[in-house]
PDB file as gemmi writes it, atoms N, CA and C in Angstrom:
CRYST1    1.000    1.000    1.000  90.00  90.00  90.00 P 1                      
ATOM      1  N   UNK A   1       0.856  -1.185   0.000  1.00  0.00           N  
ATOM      2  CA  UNK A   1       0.000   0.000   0.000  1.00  0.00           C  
ATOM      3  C   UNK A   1       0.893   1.236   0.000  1.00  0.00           C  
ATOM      4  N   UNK A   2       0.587   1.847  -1.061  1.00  0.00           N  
ATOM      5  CA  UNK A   2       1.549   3.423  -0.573  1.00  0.00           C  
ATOM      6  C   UNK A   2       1.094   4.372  -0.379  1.00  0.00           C  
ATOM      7  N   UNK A   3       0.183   4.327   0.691  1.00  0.00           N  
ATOM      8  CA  UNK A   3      -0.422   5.029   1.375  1.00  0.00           C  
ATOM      9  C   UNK A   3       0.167   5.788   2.319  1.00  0.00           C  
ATOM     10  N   UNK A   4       0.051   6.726   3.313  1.00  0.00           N  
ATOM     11  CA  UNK A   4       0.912   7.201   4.425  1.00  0.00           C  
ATOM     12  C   UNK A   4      -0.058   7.272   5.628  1.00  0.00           C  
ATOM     13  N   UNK A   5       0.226   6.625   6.381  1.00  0.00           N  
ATOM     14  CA  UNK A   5      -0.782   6.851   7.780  1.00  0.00           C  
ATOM     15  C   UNK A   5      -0.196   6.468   8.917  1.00  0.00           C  
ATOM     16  N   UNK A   6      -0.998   5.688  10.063  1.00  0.00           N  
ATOM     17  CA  UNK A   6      -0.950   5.400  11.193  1.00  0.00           C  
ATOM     18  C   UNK A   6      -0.966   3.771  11.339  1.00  0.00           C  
ATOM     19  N   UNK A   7      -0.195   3.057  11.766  1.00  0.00           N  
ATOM     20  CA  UNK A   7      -0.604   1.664  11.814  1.00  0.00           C  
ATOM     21  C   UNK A   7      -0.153   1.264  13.347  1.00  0.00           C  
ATOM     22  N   UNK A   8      -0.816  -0.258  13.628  1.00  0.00           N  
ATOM     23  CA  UNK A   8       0.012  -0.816  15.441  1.00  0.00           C  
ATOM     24  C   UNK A   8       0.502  -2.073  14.752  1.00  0.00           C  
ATOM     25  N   UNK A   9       0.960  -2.868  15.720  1.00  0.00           N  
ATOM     26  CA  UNK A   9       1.611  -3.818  15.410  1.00  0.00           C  
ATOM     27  C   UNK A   9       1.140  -4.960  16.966  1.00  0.00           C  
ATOM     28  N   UNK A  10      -0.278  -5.281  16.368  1.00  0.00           N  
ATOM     29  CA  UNK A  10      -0.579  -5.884  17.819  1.00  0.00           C  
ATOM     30  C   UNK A  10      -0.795  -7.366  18.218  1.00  0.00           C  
ATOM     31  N   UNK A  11      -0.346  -7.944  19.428  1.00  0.00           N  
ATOM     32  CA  UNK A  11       0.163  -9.190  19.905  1.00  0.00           C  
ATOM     33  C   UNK A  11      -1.425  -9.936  20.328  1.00  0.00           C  
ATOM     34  N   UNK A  12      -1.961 -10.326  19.503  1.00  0.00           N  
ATOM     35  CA  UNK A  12      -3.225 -11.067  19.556  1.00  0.00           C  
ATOM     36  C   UNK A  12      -3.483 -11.878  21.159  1.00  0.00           C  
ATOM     37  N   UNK A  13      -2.020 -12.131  21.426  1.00  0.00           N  
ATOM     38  CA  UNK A  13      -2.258 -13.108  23.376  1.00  0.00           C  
ATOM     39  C   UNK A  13      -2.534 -11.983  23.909  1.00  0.00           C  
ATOM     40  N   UNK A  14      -1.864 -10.780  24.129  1.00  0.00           N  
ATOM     41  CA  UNK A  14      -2.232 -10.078  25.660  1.00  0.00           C  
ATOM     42  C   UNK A  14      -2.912  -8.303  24.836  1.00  0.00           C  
ATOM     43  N   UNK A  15      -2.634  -8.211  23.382  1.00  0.00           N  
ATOM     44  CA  UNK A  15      -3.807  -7.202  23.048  1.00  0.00           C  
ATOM     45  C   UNK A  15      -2.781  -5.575  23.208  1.00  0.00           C  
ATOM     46  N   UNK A  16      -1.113  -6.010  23.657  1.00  0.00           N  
ATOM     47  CA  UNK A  16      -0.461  -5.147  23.835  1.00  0.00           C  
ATOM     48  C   UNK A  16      -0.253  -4.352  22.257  1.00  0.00           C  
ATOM     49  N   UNK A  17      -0.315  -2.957  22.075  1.00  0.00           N  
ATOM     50  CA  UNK A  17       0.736  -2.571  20.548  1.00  0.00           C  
ATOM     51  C   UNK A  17       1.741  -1.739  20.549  1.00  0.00           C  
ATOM     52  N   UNK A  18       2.010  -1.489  19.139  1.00  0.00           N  
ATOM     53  CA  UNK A  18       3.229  -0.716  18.655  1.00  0.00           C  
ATOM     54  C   UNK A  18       2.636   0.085  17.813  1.00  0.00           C  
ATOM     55  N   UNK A  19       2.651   1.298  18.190  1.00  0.00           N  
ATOM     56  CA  UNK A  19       2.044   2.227  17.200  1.00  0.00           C  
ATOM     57  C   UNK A  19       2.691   2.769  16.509  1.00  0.00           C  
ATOM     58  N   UNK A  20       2.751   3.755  15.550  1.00  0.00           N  
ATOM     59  CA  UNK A  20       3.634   4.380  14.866  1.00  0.00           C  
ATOM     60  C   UNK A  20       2.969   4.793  13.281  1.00  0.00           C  
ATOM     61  N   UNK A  21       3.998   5.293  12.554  1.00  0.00           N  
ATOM     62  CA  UNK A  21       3.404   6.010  11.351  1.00  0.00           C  
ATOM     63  C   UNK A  21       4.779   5.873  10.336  1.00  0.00           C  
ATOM     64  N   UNK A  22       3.739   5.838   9.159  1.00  0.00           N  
ATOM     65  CA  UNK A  22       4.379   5.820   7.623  1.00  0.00           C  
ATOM     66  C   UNK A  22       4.237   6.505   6.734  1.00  0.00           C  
ATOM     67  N   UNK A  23       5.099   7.025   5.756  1.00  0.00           N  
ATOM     68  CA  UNK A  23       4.525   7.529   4.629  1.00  0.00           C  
ATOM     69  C   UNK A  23       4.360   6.409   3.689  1.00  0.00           C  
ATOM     70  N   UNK A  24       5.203   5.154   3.635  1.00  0.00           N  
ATOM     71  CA  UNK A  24       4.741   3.738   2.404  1.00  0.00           C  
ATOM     72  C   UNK A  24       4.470   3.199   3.687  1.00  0.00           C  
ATOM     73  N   UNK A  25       2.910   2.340   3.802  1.00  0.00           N  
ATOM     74  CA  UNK A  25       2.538   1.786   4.938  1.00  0.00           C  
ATOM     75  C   UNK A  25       3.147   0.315   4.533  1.00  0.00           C  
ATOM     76  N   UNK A  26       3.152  -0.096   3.401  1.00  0.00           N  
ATOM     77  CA  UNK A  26       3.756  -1.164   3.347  1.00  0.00           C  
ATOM     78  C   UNK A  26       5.367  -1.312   3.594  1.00  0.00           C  
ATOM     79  N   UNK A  27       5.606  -0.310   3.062  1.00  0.00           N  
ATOM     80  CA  UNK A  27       7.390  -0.534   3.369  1.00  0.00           C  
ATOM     81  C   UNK A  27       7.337  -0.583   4.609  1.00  0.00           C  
ATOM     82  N   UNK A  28       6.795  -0.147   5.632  1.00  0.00           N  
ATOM     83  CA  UNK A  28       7.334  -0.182   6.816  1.00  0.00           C  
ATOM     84  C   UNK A  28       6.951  -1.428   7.367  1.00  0.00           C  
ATOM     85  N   UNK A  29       5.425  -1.880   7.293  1.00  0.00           N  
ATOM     86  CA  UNK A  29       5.618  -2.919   7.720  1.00  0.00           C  
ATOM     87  C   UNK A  29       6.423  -4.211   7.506  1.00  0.00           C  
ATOM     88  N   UNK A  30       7.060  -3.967   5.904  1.00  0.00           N  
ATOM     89  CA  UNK A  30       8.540  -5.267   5.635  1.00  0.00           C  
ATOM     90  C   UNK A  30       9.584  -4.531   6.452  1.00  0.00           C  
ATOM     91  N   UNK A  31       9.507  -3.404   6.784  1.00  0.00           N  
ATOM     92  CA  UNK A  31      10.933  -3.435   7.379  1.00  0.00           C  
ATOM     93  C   UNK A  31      10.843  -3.813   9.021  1.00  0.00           C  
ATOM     94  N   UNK A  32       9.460  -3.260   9.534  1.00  0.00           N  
ATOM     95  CA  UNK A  32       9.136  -3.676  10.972  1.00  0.00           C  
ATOM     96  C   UNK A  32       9.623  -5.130  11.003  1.00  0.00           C  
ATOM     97  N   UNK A  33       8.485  -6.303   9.882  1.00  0.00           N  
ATOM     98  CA  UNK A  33       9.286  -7.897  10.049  1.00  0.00           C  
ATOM     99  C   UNK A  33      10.550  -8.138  10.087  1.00  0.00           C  
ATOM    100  N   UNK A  34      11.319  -7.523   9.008  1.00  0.00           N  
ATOM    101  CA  UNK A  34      12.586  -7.670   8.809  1.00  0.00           C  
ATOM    102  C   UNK A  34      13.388  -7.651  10.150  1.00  0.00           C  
ATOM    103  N   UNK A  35      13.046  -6.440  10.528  1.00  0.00           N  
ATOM    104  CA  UNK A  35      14.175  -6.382  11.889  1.00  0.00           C  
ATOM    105  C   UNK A  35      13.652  -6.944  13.159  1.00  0.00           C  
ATOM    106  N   UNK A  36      12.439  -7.798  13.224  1.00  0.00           N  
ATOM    107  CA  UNK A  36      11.981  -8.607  13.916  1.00  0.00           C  
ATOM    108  C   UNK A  36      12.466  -9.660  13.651  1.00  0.00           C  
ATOM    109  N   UNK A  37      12.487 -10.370  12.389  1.00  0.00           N  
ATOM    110  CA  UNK A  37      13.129 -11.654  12.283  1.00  0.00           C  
ATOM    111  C   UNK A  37      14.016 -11.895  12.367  1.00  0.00           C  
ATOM    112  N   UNK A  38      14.736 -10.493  12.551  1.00  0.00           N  
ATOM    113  CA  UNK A  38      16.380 -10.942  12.578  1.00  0.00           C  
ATOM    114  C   UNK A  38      16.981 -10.439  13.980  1.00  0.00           C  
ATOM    115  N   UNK A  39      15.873  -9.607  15.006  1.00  0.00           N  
ATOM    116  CA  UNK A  39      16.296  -9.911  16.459  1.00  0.00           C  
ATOM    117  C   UNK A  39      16.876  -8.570  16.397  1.00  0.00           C  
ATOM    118  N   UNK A  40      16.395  -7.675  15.114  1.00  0.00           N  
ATOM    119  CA  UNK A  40      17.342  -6.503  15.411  1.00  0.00           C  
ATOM    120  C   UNK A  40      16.505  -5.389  15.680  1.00  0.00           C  
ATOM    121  N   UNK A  41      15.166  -5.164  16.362  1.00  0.00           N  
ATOM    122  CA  UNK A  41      14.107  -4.490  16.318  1.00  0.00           C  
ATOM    123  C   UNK A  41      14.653  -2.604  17.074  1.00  0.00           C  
ATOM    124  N   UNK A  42      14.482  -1.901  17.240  1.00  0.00           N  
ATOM    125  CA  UNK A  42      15.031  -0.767  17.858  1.00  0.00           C  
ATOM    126  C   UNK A  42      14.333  -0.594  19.132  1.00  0.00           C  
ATOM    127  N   UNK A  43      12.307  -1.749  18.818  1.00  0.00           N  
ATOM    128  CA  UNK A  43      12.035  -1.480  20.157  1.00  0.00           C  
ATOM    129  C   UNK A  43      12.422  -2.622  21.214  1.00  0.00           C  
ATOM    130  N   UNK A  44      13.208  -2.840  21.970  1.00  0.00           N  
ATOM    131  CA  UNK A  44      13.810  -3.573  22.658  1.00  0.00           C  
ATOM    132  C   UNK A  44      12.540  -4.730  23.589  1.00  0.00           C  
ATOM    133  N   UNK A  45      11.607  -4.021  23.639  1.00  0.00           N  
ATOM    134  CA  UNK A  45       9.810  -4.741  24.516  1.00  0.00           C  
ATOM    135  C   UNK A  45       9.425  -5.018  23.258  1.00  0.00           C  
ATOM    136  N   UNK A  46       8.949  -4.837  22.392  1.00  0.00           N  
ATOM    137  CA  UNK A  46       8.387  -5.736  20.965  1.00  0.00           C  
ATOM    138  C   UNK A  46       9.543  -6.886  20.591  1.00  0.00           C  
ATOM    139  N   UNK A  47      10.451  -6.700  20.481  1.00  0.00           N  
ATOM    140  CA  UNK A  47      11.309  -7.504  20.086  1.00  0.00           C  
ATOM    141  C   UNK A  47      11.626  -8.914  21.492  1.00  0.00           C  
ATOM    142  N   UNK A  48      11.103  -8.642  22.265  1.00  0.00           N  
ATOM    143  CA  UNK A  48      11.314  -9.626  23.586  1.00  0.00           C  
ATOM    144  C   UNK A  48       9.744 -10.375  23.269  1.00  0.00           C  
ATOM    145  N   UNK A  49       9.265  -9.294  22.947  1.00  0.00           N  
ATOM    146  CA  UNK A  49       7.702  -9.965  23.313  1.00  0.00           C  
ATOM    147  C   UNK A  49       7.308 -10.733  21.709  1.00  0.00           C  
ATOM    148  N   UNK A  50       7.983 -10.405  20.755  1.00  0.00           N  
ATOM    149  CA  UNK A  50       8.594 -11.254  19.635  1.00  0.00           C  
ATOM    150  C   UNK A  50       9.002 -12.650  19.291  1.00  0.00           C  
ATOM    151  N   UNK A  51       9.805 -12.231  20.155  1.00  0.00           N  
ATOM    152  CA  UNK A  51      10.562 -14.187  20.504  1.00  0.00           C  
ATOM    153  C   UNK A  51       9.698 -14.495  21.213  1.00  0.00           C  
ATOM    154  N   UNK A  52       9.385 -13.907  22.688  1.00  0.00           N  
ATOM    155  CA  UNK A  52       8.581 -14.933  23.328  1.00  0.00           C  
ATOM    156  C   UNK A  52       7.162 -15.379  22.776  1.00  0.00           C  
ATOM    157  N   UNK A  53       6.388 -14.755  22.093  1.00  0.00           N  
ATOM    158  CA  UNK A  53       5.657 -14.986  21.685  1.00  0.00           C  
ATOM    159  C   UNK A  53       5.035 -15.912  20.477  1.00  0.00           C  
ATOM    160  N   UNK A  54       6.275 -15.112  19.219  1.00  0.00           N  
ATOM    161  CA  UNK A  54       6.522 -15.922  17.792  1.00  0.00           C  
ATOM    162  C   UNK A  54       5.481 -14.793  17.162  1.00  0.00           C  
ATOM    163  N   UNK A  55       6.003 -15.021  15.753  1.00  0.00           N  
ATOM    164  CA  UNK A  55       5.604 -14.176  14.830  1.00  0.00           C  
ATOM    165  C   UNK A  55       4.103 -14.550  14.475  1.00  0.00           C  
ATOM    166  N   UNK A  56       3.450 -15.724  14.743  1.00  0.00           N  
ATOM    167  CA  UNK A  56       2.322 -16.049  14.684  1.00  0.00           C  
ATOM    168  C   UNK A  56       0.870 -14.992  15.565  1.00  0.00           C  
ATOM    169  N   UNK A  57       1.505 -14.725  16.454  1.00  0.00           N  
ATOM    170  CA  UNK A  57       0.872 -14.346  16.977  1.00  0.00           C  
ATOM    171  C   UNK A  57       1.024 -12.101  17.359  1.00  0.00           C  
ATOM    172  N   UNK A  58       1.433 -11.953  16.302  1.00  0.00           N  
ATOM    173  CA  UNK A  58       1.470 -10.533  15.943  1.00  0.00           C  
ATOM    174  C   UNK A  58       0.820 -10.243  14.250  1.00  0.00           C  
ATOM    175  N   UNK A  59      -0.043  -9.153  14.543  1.00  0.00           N  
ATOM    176  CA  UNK A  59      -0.996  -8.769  13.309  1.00  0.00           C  
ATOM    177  C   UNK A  59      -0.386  -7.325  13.409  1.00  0.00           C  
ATOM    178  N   UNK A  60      -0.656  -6.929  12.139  1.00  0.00           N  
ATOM    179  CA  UNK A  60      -0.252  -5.374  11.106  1.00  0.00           C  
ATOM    180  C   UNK A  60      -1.418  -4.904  10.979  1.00  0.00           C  
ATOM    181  N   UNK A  61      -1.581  -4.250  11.620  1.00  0.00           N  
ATOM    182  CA  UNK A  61      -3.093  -3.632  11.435  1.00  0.00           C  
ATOM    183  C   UNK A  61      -2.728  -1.713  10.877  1.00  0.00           C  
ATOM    184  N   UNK A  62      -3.443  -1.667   9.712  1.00  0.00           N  
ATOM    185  CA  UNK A  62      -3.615   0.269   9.481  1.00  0.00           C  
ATOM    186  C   UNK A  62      -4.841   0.688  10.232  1.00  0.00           C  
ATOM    187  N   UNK A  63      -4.659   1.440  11.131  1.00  0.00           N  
ATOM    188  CA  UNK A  63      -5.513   2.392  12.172  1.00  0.00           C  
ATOM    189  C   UNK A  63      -5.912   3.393  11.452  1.00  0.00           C  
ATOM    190  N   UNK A  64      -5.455   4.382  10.364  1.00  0.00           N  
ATOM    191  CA  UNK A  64      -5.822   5.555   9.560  1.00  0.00           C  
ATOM    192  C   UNK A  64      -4.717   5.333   8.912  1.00  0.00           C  
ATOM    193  N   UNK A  65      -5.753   5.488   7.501  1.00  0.00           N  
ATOM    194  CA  UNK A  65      -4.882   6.713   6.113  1.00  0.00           C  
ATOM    195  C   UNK A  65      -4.517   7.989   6.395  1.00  0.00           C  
ATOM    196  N   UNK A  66      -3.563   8.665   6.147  1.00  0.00           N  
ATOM    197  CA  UNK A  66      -3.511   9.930   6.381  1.00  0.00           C  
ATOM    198  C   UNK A  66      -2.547  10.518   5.616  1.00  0.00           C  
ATOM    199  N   UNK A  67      -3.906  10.876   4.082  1.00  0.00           N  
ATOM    200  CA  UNK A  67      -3.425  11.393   2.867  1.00  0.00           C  
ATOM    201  C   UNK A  67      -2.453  12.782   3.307  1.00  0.00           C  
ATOM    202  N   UNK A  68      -2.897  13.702   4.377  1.00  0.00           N  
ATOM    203  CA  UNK A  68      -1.734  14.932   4.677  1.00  0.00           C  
ATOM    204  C   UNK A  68      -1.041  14.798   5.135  1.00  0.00           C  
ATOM    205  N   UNK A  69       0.345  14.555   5.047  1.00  0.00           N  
ATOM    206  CA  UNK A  69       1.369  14.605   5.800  1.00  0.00           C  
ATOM    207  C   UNK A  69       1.534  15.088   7.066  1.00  0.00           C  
ATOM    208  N   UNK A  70       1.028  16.353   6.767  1.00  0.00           N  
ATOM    209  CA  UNK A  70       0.649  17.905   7.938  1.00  0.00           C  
ATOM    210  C   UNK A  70       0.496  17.225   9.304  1.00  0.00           C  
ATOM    211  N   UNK A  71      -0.546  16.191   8.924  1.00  0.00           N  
ATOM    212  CA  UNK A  71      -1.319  15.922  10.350  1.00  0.00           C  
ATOM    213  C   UNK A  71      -0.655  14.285  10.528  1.00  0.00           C  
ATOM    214  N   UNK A  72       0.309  14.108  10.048  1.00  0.00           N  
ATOM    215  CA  UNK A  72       0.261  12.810  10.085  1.00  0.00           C  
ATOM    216  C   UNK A  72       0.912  12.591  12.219  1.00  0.00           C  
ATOM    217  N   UNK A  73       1.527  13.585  12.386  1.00  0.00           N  
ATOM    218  CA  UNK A  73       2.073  13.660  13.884  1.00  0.00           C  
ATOM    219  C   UNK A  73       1.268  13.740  14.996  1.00  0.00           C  
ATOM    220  N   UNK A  74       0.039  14.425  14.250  1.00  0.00           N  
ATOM    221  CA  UNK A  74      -0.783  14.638  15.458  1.00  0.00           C  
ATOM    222  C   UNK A  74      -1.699  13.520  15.595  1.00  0.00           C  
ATOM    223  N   UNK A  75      -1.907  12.861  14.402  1.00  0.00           N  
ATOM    224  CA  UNK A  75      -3.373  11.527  14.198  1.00  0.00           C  
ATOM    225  C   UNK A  75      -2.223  10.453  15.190  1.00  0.00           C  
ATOM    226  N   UNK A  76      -1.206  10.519  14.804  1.00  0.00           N  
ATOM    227  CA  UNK A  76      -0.489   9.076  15.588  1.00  0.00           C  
ATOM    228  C   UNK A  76      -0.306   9.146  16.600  1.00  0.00           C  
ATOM    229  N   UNK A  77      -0.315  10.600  17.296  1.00  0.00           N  
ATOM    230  CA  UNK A  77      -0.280  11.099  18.934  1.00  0.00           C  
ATOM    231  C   UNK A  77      -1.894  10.379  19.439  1.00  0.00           C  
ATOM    232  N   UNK A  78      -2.907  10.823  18.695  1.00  0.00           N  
ATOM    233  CA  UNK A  78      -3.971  10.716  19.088  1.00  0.00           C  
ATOM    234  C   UNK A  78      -4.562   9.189  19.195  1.00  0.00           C  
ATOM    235  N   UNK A  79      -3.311   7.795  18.335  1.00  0.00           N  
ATOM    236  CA  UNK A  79      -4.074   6.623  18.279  1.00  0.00           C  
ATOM    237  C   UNK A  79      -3.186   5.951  19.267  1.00  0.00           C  
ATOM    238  N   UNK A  80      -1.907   7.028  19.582  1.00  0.00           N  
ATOM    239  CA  UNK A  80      -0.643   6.397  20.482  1.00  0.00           C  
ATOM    240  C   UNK A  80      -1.811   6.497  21.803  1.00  0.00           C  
ATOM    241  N   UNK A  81      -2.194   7.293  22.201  1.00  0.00           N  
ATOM    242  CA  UNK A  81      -3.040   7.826  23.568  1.00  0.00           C  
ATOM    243  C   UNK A  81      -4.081   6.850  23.716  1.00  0.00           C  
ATOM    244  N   UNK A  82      -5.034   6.462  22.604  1.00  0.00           N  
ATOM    245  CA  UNK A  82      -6.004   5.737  22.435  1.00  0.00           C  
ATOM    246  C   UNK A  82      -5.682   5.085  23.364  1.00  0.00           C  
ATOM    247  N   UNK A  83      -4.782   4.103  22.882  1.00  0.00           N  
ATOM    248  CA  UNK A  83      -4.182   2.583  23.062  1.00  0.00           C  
ATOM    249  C   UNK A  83      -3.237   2.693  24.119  1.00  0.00           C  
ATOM    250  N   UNK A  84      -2.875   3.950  24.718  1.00  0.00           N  
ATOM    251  CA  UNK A  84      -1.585   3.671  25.658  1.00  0.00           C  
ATOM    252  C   UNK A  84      -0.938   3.279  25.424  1.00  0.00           C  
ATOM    253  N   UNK A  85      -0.360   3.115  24.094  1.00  0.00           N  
ATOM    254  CA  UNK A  85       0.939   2.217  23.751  1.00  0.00           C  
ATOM    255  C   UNK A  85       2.381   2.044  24.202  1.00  0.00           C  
ATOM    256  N   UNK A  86       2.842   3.696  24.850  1.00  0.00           N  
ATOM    257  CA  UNK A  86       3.771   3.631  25.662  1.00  0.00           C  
ATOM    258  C   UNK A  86       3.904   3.345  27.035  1.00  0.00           C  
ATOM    259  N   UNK A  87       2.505   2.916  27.711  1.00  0.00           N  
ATOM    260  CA  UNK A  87       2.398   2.363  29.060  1.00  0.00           C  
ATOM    261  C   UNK A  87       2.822   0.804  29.169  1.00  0.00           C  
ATOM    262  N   UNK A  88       3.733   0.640  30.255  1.00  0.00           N  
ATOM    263  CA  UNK A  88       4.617  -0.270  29.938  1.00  0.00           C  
ATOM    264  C   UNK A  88       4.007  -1.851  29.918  1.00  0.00           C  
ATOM    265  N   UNK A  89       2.577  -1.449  30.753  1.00  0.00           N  
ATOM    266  CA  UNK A  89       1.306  -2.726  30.782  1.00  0.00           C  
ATOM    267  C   UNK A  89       0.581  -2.814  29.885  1.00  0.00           C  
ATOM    268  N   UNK A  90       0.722  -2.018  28.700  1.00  0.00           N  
ATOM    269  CA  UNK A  90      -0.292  -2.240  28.023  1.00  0.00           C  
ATOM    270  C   UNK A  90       0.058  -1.988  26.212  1.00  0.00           C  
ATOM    271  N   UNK A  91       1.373  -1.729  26.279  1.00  0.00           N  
ATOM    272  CA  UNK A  91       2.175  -1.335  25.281  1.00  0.00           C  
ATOM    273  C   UNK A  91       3.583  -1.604  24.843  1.00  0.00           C  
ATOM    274  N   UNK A  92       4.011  -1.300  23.888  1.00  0.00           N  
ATOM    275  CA  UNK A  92       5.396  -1.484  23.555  1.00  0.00           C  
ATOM    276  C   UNK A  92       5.850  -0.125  22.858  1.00  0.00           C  
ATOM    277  N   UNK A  93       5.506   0.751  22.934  1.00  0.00           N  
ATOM    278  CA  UNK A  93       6.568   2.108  22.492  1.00  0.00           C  
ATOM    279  C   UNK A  93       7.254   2.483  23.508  1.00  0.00           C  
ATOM    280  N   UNK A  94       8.257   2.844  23.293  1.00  0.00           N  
ATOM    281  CA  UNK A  94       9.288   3.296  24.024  1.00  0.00           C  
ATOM    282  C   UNK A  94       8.932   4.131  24.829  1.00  0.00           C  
ATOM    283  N   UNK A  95       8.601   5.697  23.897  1.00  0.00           N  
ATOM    284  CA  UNK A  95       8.216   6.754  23.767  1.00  0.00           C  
ATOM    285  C   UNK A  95       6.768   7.146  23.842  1.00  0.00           C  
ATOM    286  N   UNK A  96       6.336   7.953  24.714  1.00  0.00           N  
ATOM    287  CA  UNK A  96       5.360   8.494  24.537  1.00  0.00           C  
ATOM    288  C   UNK A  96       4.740   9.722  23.700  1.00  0.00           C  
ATOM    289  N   UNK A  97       5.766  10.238  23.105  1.00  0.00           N  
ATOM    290  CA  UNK A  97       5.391  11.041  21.697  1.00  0.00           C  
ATOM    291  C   UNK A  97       5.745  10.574  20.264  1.00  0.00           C  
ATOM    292  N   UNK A  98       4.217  10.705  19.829  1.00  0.00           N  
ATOM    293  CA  UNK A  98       4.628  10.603  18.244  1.00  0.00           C  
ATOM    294  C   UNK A  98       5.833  11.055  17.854  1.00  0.00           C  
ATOM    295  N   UNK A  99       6.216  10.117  16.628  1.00  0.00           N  
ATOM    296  CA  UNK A  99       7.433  11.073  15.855  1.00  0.00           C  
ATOM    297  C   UNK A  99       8.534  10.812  16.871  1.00  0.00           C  
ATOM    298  N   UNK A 100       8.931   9.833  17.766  1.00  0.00           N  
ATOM    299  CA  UNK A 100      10.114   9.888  18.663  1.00  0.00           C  
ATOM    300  C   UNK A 100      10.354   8.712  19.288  1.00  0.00           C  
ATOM    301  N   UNK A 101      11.566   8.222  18.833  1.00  0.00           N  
ATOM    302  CA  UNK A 101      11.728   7.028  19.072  1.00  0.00           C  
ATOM    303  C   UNK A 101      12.730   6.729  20.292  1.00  0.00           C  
ATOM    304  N   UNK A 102      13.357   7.819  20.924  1.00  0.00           N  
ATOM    305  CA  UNK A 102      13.909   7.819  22.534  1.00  0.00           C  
ATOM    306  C   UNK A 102      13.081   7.624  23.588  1.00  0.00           C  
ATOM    307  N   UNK A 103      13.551   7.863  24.614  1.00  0.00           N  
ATOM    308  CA  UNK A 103      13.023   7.174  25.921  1.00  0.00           C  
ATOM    309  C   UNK A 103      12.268   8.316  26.242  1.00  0.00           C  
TER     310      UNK A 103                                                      
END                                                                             
């Protein structure tokens, strides 16, 4: 899809995600697998919860299209919050702001 939006990356056993944003929604999600399969993930809690889990049991889900770029920071703030994704019980982002992949 070369679309640009908002997608999670969520663990079907405990319902935890990974939120984040693309401008090619597909490229990212081959590169998300990629560096999952190879143990080299940047988020250090997805990538644990990876192995322990197995790739079977993680889905790619797109949350929003988001044809403007403009807003693409603020829609992924708003689906990061949804979901709590950076709460450490209920999520796997590092970060609690869109657009930022530090602590």
């Amino acid at each position: 899809m070369k679309a640009s939006g908002i997608y999670c990356i969520r663990n079907i056993v405990n319902d935890k995600r990974y939120v984040g944003s693309a401008v090619y929604l597909t490229k990212r999600f081959c590169d998300h697998k990629k560096h999952l399969r190879k143990g080299t993930h940047h988020s250090v809690k997805l990538q644990r919860a990876w192995n322990k889990h197995g790739e079977q049991n993680f889905v790619f889900e797109v949350l929003e299209v988001v044809p403007d770029l403009a807003h693409q920071i603020a829609v992924e703030q708003w689906w990061l919050d949804k979901h709590n994704a950076a709460h450490p019980d209920l999520g796997y982002n590092v970060s609690p702001t869109a657009g930022n992949w530090g602590s």
